[in-house]
C-alpha positions in Angstrom: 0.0 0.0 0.0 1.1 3.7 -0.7 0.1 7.0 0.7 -1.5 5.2 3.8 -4.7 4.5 2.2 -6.0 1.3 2.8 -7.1 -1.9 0.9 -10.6 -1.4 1.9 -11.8 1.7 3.5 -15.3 1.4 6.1 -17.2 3.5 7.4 -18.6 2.6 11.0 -22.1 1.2 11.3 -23.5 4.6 13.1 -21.4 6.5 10.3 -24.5 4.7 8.4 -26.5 7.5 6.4 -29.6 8.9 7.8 -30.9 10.4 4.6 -31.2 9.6 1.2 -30.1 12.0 -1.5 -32.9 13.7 -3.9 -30.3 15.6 -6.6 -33.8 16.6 -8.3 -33.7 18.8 -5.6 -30.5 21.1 -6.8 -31.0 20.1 -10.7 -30.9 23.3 -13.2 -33.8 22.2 -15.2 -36.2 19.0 -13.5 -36.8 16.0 -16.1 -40.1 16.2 -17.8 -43.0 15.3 -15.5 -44.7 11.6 -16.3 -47.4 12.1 -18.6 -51.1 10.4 -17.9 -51.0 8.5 -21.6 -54.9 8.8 -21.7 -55.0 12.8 -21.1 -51.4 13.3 -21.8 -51.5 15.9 -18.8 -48.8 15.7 -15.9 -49.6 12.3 -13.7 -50.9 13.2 -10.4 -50.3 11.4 -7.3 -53.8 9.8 -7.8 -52.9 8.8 -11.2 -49.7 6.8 -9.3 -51.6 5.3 -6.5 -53.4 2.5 -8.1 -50.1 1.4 -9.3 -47.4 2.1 -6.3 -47.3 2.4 -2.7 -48.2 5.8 -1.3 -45.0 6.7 0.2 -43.5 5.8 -2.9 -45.6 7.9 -4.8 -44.8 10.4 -2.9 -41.2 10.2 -3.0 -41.5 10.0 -7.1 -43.1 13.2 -6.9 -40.9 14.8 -4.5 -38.5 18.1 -6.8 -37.9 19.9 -3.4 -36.2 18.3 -0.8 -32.4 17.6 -1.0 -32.9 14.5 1.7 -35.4 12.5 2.7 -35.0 10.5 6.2 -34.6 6.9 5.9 -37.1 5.3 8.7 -35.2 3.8 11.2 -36.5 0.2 10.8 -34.8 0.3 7.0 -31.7 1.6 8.5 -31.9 -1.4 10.6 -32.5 -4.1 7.5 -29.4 -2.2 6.1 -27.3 -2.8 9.0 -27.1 -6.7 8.2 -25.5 -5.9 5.2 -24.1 -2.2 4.9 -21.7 -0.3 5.1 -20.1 -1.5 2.2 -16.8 -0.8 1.6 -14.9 1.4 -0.9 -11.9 -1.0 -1.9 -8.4 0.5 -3.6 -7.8 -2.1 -6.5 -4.5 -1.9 -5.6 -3.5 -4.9 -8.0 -5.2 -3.8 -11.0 -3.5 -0.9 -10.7 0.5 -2.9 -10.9 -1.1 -5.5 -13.3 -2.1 -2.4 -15.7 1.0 -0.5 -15.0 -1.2 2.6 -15.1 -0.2 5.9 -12.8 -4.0 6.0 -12.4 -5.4 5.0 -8.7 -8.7 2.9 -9.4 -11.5 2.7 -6.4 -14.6 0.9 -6.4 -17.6 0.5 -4.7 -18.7 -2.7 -3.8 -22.3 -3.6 -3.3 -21.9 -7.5 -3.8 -21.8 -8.2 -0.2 -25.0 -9.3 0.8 -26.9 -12.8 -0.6 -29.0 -10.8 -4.2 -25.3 -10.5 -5.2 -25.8 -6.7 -5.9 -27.1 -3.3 -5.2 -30.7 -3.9 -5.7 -31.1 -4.5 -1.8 -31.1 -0.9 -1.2 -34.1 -0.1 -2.6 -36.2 -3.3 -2.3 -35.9 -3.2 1.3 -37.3 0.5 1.6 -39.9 -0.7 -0.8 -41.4 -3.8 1.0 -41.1 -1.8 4.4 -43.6 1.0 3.0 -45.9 -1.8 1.2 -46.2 -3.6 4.9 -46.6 -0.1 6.5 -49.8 0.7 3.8 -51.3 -2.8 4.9 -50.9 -4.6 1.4 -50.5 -8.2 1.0 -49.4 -9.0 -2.6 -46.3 -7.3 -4.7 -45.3 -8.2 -8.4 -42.0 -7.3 -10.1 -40.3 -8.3 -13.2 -36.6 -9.0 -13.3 -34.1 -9.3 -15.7 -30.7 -11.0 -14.4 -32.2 -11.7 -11.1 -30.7 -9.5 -8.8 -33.6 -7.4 -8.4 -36.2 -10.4 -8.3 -33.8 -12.2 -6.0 -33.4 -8.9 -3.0 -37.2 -8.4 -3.4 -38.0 -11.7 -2.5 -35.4 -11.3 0.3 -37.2 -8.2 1.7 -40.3 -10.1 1.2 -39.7 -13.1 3.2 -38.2 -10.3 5.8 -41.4 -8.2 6.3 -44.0 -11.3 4.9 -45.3 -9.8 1.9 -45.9 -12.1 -0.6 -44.3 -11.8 -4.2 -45.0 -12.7 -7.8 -42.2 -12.3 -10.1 -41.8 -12.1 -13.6 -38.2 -13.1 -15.1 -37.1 -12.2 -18.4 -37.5 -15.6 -19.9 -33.4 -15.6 -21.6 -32.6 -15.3 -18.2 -34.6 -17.7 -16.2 -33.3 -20.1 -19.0 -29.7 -18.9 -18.8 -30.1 -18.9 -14.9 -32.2 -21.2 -13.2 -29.7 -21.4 -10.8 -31.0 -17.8 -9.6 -34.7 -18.9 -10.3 -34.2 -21.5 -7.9 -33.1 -18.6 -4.8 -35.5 -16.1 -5.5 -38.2 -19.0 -4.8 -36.3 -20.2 -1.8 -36.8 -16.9 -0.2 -40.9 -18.1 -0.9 -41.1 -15.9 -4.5 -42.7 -17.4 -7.4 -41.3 -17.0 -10.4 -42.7 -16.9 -14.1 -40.4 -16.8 -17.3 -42.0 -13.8 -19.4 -43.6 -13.5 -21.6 -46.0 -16.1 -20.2 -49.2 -17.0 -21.3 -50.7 -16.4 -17.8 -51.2 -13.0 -18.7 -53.7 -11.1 -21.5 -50.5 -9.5 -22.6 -48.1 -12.3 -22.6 -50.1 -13.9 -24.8 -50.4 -10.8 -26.8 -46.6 -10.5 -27.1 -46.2 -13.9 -27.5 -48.5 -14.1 -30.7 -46.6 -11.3 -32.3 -42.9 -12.8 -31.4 -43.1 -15.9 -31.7 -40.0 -17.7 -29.6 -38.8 -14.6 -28.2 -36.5 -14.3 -24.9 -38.6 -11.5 -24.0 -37.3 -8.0 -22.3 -38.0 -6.3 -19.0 -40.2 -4.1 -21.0 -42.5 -7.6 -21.2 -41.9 -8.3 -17.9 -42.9 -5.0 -16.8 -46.0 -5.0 -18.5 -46.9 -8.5 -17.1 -46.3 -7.3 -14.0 -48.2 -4.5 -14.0 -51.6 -6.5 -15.4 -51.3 -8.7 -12.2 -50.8 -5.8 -9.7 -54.1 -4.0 -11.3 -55.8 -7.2 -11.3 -54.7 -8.6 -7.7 -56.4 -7.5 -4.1 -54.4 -5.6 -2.2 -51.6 -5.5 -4.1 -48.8 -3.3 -6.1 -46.5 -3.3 -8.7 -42.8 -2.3 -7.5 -39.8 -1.3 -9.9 -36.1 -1.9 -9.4 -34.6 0.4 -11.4 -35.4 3.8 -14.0 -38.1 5.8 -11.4 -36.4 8.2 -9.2 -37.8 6.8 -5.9 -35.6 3.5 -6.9 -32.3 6.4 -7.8 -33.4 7.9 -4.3 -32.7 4.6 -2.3 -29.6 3.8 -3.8 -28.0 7.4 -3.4 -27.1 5.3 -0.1 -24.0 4.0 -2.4 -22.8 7.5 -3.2 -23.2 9.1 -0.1 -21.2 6.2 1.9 -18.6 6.4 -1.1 -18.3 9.6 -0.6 -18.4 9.9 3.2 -15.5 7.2 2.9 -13.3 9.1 0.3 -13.7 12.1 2.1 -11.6 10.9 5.3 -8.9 10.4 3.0 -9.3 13.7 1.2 -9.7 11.4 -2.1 -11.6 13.5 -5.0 -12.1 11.4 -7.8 -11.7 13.1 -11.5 -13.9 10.5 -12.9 -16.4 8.3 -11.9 -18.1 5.7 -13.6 -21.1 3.4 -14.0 -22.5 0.6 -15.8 -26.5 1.7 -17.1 -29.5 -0.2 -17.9 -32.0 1.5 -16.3 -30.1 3.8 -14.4 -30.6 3.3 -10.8 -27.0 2.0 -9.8 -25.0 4.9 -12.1 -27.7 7.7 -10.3 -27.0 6.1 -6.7 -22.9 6.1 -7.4 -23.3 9.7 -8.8 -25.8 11.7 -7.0 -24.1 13.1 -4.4 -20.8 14.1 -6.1 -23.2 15.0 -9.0 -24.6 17.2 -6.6 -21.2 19.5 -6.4 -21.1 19.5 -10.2 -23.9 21.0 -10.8 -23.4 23.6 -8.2 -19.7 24.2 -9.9 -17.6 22.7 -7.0 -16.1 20.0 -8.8 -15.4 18.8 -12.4 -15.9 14.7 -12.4 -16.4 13.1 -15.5 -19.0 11.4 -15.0 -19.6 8.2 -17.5 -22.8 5.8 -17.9 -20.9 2.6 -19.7 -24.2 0.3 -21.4 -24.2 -3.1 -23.8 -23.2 -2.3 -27.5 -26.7 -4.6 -27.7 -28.9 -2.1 -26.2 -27.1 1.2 -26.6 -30.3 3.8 -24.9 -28.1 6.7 -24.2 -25.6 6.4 -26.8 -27.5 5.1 -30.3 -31.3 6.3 -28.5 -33.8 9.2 -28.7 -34.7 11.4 -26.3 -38.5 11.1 -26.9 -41.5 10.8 -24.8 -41.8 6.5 -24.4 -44.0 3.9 -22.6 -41.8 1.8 -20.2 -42.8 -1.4 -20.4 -43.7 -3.4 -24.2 -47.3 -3.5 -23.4 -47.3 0.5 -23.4 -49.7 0.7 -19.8 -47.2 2.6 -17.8 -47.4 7.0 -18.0 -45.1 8.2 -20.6 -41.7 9.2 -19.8 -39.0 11.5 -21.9 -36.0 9.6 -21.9 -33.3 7.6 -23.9 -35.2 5.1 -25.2 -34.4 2.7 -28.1 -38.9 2.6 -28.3 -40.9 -0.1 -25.5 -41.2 -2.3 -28.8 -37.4 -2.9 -29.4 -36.2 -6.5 -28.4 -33.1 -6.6 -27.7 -30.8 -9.5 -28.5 -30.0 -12.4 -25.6 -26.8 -11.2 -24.5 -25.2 -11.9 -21.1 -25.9 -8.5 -19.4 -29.6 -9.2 -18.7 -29.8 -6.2 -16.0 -28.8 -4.3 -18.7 -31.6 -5.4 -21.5 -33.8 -2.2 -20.9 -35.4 0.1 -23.8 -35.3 3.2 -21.8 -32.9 5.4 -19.3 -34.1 6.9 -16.1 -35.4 10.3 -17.1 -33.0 12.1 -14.4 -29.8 10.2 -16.1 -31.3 11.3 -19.3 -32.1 14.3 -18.6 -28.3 14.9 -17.0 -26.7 13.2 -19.9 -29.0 15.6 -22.4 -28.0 18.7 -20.5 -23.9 17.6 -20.5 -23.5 16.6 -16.9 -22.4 13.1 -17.5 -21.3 11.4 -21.3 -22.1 7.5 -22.8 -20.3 4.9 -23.9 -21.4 1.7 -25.0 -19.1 -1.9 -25.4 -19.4 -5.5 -26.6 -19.7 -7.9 -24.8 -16.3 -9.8 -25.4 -14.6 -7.0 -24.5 -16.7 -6.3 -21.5 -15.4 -10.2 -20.2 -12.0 -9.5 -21.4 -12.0 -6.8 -18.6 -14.0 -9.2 -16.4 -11.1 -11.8 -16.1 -8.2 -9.4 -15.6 -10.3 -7.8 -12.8 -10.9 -11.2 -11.1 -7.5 -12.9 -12.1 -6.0 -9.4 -10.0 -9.0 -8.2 -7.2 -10.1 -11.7 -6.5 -13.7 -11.0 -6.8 -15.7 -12.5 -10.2 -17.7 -9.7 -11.1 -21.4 -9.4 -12.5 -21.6 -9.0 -16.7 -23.3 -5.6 -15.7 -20.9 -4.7 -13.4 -18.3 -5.4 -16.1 -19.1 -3.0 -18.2 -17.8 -0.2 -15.4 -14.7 -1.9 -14.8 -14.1 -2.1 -19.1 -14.1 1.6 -19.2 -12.2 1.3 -16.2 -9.5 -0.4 -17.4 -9.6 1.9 -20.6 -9.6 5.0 -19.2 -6.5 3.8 -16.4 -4.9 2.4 -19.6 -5.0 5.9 -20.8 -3.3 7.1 -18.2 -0.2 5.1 -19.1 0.3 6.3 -22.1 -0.2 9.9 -20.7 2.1 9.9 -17.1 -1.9 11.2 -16.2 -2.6 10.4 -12.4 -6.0 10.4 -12.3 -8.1 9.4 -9.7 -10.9 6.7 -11.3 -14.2 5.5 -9.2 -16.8 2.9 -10.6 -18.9 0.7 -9.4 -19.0 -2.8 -8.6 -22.6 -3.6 -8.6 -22.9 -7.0 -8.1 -21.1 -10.3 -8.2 -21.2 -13.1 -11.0 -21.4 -16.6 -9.4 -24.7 -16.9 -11.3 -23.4 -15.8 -14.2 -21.4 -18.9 -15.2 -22.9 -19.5 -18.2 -21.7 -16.3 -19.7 -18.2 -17.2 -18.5 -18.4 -20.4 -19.8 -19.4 -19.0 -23.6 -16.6 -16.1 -22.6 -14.0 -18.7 -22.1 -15.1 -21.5 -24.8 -15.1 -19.1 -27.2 -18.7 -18.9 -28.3 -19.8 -15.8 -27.1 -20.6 -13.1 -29.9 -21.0 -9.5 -30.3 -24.1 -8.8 -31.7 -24.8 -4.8 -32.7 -28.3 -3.2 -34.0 -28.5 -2.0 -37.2 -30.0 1.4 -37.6 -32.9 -1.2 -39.4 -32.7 -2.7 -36.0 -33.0 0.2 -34.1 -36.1 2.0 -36.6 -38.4 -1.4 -35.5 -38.4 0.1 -31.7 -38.0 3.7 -32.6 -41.1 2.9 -34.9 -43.2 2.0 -31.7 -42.8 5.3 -30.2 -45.7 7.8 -29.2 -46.6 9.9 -31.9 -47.0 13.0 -29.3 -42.9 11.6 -28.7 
């Protein structure tokens, strides 16, 4: 070690944030409001309810407050798995031979494998505060399905979830612990729902998206007693929850004086790049700092860097309000690759909407490249990281790979999301050689884009 900064740097259980971070609050111009499809007027919390839990609702809604407490009872769930630890990779850094020092977050430390704890915890706790019974969810990789069912088993709620059905093929594996924690899970599309079948008519054989998923989902909440639809990722009460990674990253930095010049993020929907993010984002905006900030997504589904910035439905079945976003249109389909958190039409609007005003720039990758970076990070940090998480740690390696070449000594952050030991049959393909780079073509592309609003 150099400089006396350590392998791994924790903060202290009552060092634990209090608050999350809202960065709508301090943003120049707000995203677009959610738009009632029906009346195409600005959704009201009425128009939400039906859907979400109240408190949820309200914390969509919220544009005013920087921080919003975290109830003490989810600051407890936490506490069995948090705080996680910023980690100096220490040995990437000799192996690259880069001048560059390279942190990470790591949110892998806790049985979903991943970040998506953070926010499924907070959202059970206020569904068993409002009284209901019944949740449903999609999921694409599993991470999200898997810490739902977690939470759920915590504050016995029951759970219906709908996994992309490439994934649940690819990983039954992770099928089989989201229903150990008393889930059940249904590949999607399915033809348990009016618009699985629907989907399922039109594409025939396909490995469906989280789009489908979503929409399934959604039919079952509206259709179930006492029950509601929850979301892992793209709303900003999910970005809210896991601004609990940024502020502890930061918090931790910040006893070492440690500014980074550049953080970055793999993307699908967005909530694990606005989590990392917000808080530093936060300084940014106000002129404070000058991070680069970088959302890293699949080459397969390339939202932010091959998308529009239109007005979209988030799920396939086009029942959710309208959003203005990235999107690549709720109809595209995007191919089977390994990344399946990643496999999302749209962006969060408040990534968007940062990335459209020049706060934060895109880059999208293949997916042999993405497990190229993958090894060498596990073959020198000892941890086998997530495919999604990959992505962040490709750009990584680029950008400390830069630094080489340059003398630059740059200070890099990026998140470690998750961890891969469900993932093995993407290494396997990785490391037999039959994995393949698959890339839209703009004709590719037009079939989604073609499925946008008109009003778009």
């Amino acid at each position: 070690m150099t400089n006396n900064i350590p392998y791994k740097i924790f903060l202290s259980e009552e060092e634990l944030p209090k608050q999350w971070h809202n960065i709508r609050a301090v943003m120049k111009e707000l995203p677009d409001p959610f738009l009632n499809p029906a009346t195409l007027e600005p959704c009201t919390a009425d128009d939400l309810r039906a859907v979400f839990c109240d408190e949820l609702v309200a914390q969509e809604l919220n544009t005013t407050d920087l921080y919003i407490d975290i109830p003490q009872e989810i600051r407890d769930f936490y506490k069995m798995y948090r705080p996680s630890p910023v980690v100096r990779a220490y040995n990437l850094e000799k192996r690259l031979g880069t001048p560059a020092k390279i942190y990470y977050k790591f949110e892998g430390q806790n049985t979903s494998g991943s970040h998506k704890l953070n926010s499924a915890a907070a959202q059970v706790y206020y569904a068993k505060q409002q009284g209901l019974t019944h949740l449903t969810t999609e999921t694409g990789a599993g991470q999200w399905g898997t810490a739902l069912a977690m939470a759920c088993a915590f504050y016995g709620v029951d759970l219906n979830v709908f996994m992309v059905k490439v994934s649940a093929e690819q990983k039954p594996q992770r099928k089989a612990v989201i229903q150990t924690y008393g889930a059940s899970v249904t590949p999607s599309p399915s033809n348990t729902t009016e618009i699985g079948r629907k989907i399922l008519a039109e594409n025939p054989g396909t490995g469906g998206s989280l789009g489908c998923a979503i929409s399934e989902a959604m039919e079952v909440a509206l259709k179930t007693d006492n029950c509601r639809y929850v979301l892992g990722s793209v709303l900003n009460h999910v970005l809210v929850h896991q601004t609990i990674i940024g502020q502890e990253a930061k918090a931790a930095l910040d006893k070492y004086g440690i500014q980074p010049d550049m953080i970055i993020g793999c993307a699908g929907g967005g909530s694990n790049l606005g989590g990392l993010i917000s808080p530093f984002m936060e300084g940014k905006i106000k002129g404070e700092n000058d991070i680069e900030f970088i959302a890293v997504e699949p080459a397969s589904c390339p939202s932010l860097t091959r998308g529009r910035y239109a007005l979209d439905f988030g799920d396939t079945g086009q029942t959710t309000p309208l959003m203005r976003m990235y999107t690549l249109g709720s109809g595209f389909m995007p191919s089977p690759n390994h990344a399946g958190g990643l496999r999302y039409h749209g962006m969060s609007p408040i990534i968007s909407k940062l990335y459209h005003d020049g706060y934060l720039t895109a880059r999208s990758v293949e997916q042999t490249k993405v497990f190229d970076a993958a090894t060498v990070f596990a073959q020198s940090e000892g941890t086998l990281p997530a495919p999604e998480s990959s992505h962040a740690i490709r750009v990584a390696i680029d950008e400390a790979l830069k630094c080489k070449e340059t003398g630059e000594e740059k200070t890099i952050l990026f998140g470690l999301t998750g961890t891969g030991f469900f993932d093995m049959t993407a290494y396997t393909a990785y490391l037999d050689g039959t994995m393949t780079d698959y890339i839209p073509t703009d004709e590719d592309l037009q079939k989604g884009f073609d499925s946008l609003p008109q009003q778009g």
